[in-house]
C-alpha positions as CSV (number, residue, x, y, z in Angstrom):
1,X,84.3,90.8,108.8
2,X,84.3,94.8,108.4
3,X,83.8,96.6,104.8
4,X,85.8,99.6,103.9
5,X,85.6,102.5,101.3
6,X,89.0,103.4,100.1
7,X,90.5,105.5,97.5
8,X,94.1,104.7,95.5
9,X,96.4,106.4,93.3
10,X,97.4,104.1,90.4
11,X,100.5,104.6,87.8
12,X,98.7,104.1,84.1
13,X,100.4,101.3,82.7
14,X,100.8,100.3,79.2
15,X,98.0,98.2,78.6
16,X,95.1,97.3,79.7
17,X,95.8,94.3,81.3
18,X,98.3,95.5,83.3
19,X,96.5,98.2,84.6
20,X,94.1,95.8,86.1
21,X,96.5,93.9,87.3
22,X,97.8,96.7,89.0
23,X,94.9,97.8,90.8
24,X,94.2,94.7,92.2
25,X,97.4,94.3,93.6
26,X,97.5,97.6,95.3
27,X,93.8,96.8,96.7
28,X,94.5,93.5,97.9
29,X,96.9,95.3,100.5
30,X,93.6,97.1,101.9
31,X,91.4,93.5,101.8
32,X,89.4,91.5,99.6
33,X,87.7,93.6,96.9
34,X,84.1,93.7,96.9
35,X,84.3,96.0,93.7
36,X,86.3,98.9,92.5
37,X,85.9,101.6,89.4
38,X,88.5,104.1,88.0
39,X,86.8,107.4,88.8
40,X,89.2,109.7,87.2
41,X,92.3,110.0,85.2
42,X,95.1,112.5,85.5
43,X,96.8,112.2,82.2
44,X,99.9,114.7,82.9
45,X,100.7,113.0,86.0
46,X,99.8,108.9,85.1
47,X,98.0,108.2,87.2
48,X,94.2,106.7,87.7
49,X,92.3,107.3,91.2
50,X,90.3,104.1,92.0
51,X,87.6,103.9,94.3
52,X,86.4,100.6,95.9
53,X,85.0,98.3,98.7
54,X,86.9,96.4,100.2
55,X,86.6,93.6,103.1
56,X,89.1,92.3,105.7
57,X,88.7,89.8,108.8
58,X,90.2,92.1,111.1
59,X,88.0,91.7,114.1
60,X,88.3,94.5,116.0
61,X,87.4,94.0,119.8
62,X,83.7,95.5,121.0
63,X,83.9,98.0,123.8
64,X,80.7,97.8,125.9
């Protein structure tokens, strides 16, 4: 199991809700969330950058 830091772009939706919703769908592409926070919002454009931890299985292969 390896951990990752990652950053996304999310469109603002109309509620809360679905803005959650949102995020967790675009992190689940990355891995499992550990844990994520919206770190800034860029009202003109819609959109919320979220930083989080995520974890995937992807064994990668030791080199000696």
């Amino acid at each position: 199991m390896t951990t990752h830091f990652i950053t996304a772009e999310i469109d603002l939706q109309e509620s809360p809700k679905q803005l959650h919703q949102a995020i967790e769908t675009e992190l689940q592409k990355q891995g499992e969330p550990l844990r994520w926070a919206v770190t800034a919002v860029d009202t003109q454009e819609q959109k919320a950058q979220v930083e989080a931890i995520v974890t995937n299985n992807d064994a990668q292969p030791s080199t000696p």
